[in-house]
C-alpha positions as CSV (number, residue, x, y, z in Angstrom):
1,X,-62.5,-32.0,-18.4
2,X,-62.5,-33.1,-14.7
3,X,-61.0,-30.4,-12.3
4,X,-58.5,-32.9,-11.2
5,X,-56.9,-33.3,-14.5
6,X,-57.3,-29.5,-15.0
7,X,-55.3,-28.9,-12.1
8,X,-52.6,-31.0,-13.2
9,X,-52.4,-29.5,-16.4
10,X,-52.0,-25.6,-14.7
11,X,-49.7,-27.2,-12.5
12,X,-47.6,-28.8,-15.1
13,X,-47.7,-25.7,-17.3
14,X,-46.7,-23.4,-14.0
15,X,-43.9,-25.5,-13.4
16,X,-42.3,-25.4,-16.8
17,X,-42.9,-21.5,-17.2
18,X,-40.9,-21.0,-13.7
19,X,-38.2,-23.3,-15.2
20,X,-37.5,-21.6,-18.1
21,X,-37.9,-18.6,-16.4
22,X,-35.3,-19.2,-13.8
23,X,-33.1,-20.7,-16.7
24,X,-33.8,-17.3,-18.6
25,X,-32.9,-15.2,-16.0
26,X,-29.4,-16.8,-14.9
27,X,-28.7,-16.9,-18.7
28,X,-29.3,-13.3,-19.5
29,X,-27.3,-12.8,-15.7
30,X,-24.8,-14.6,-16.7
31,X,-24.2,-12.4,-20.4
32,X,-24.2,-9.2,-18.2
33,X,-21.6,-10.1,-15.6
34,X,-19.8,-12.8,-17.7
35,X,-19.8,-15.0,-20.9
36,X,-23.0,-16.8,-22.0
37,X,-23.1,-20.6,-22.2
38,X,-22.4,-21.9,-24.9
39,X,-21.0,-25.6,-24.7
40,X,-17.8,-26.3,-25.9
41,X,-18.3,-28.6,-28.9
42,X,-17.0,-32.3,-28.8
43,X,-14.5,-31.9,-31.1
44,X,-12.7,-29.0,-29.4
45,X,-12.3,-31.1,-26.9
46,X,-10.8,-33.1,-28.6
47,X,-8.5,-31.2,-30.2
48,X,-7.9,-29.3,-26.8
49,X,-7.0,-32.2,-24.8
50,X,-4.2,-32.9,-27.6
51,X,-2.9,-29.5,-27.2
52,X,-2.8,-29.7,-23.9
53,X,-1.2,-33.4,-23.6
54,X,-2.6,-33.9,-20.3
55,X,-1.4,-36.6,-18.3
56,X,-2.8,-38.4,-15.6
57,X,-2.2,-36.6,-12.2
58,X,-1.8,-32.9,-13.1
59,X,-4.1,-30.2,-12.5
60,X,-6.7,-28.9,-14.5
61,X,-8.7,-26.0,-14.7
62,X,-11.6,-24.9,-16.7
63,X,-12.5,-21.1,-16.6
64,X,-16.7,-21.0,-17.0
65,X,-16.8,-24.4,-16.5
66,X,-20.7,-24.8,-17.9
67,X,-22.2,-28.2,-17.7
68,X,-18.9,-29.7,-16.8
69,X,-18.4,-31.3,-19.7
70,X,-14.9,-30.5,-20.0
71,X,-13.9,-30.9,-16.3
72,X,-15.4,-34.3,-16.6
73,X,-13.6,-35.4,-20.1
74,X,-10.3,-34.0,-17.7
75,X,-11.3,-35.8,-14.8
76,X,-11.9,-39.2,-17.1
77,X,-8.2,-38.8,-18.4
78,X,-7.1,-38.7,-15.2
79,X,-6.2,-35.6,-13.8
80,X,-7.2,-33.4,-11.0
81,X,-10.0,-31.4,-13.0
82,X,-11.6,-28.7,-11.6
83,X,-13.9,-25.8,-13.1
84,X,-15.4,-22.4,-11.9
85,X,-18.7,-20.8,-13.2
86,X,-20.4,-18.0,-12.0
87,X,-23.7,-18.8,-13.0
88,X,-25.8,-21.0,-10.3
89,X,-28.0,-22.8,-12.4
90,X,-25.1,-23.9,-14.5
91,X,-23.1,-24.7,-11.5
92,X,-25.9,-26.8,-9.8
93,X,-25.6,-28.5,-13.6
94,X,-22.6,-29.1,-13.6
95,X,-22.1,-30.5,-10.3
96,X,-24.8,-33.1,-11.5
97,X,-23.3,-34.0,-14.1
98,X,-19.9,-34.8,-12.6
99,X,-21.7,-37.4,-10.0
100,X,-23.6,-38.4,-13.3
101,X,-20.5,-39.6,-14.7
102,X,-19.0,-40.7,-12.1
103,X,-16.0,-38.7,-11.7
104,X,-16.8,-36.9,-8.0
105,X,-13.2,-37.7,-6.6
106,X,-11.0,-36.7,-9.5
107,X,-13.8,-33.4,-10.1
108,X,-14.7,-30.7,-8.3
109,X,-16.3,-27.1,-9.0
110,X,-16.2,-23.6,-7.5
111,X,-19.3,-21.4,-7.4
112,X,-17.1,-17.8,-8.4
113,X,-15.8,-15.5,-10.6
114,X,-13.0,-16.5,-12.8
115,X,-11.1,-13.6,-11.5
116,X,-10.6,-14.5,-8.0
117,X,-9.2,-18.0,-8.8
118,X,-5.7,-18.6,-7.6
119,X,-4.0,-19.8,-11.1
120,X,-1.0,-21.0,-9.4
121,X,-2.4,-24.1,-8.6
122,X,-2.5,-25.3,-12.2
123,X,-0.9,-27.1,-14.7
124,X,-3.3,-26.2,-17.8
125,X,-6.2,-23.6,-17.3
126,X,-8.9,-23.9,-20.7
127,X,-10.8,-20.8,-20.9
128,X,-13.2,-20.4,-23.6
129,X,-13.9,-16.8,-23.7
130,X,-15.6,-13.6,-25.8
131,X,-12.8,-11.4,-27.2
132,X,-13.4,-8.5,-25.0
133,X,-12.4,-10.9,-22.0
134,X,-9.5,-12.1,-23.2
135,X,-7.4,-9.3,-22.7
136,X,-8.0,-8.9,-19.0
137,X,-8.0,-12.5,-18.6
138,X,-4.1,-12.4,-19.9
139,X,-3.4,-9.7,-17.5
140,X,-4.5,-11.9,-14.6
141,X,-2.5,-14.8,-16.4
142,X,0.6,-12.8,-16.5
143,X,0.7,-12.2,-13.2
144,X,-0.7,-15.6,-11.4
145,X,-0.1,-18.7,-13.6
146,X,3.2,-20.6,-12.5
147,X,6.1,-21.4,-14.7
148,X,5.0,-23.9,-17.7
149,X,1.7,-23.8,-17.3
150,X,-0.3,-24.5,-20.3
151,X,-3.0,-22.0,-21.3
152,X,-5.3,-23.1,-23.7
153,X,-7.6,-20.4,-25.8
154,X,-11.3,-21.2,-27.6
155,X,-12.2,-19.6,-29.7
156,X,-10.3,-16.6,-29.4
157,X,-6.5,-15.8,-28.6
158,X,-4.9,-14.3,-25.8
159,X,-4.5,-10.6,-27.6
160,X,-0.7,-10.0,-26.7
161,X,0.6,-13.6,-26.1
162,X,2.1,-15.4,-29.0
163,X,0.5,-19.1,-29.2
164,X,2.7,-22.0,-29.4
165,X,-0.1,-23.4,-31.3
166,X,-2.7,-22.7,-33.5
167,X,-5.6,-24.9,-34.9
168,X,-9.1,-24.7,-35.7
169,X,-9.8,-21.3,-33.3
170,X,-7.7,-23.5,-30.5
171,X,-4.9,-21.9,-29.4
172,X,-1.9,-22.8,-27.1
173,X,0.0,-20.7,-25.1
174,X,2.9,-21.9,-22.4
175,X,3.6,-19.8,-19.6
C-alpha cells in the first residue's frame, strides 16, 4: 500500500473517531444536564400539530428543540416557530436544518436551558420530556405561560394539570 493512500486512510479513520466522539460526548452531556435526543417521530407530529390547531402567524415554541424537525414542520405551517436546546451539537443541527429547508425567516433557535425561556411569548410551547422533568417544567409553566396558551405533552403528562386532551402519549393542556 503506497504511504499516500495510507495516510488517507488514518486520516479518514481519525476523522470519524473524533466525530463520533464529539457526538458521544454532547449526547451523554446532554442526559446528565438534560433529556437525551430522541427525535420526535413523524406521526406525533402529526397528531401534535392537530392538537395544537396551529394557525398561521402565532408563536411556537419547542422545548429541546433537537434537529429542528418540529420547529421546521411549525415554521412550514406558518407560524413564528422557534425552539431551544441545550445541547451544541444538536443546536448547530438544528440550525442546519432549518436553512436546509428553507424556513430561516419564519425559524429561529436559542442555544439555552429550557428553564430560562420567557414562556410568555407563546401561543403553544411542545415539550417532549422524561417524567422526572415534567413536574418542574409545570411549575415554570404555572407561573410564566400567558392566558390560553396551549401546552402540548409527549410522551408524558404534566403530573398535576388535567389535559384537555389525550391521545396516543399526546397530551393537551390550555393555560
Amino acid at each position: 500500500m503506497s504511504a499516500p493512500l495510507l495516510l488517507f486512510i488514518q486520516l479518514v479513520f481519525l476523522v470519524t473517531f473524533a466525530t463520533f466522539a464529539v457526538f458521544a460526548f454532547f449526547y451523554f452531556l446532554s442526559i446528565i444536564i438534560g433529556a437525551p435526543y430522541v427525535p420526535t417521530p413523524q406521526k406525533y407530529i402529526d397528531i401534535m400539530f392537530e392538537f395544537a390547531n396551529l394557525k398561521k402567524g402565532e408563536s411556537f415554541m419547542d422545548l429541546g428543540c433537537g434537529d429542528g424537525r418540529v420547529v421546521i414542520a411549525a415554521a412550514k405551517i406558518g407560524a413564528k416557530a422557534y425552539g431551544v436546546e441545550i445541547n451544541p451539537f444538536l443546536y448547530l443541527l438544528s440550525k442546519f436544518n432549518i436553512q436546509k429547508n428553507g424556513v430561516g425567516k419564519g425559524a429561529q433557535v436559542f442555544l439555552s436551558n429550557l428553564y430560562s425561556v420567557d414562556f410568555s411569548k407563546y401561543d403553544i410551547i411542545f415539550v417532549a420530556g422524561f417524567m422526572d422533568m415534567m413536574g418542574r417544567i409545570e411549575e415554570v409553566f404555572n407561573k410564566k405561560v400567558k392566558k390560553g396558551t396551549r401546552v402540548i405533552c409527549y410522551p408524558f403528562p404534566l403530573p398535576h394539570k388535567k389535559a384537555v386532551k389525550i391521545k396516543t402519549g399526546i397530551y393537551k393542556y390550555i393555560y
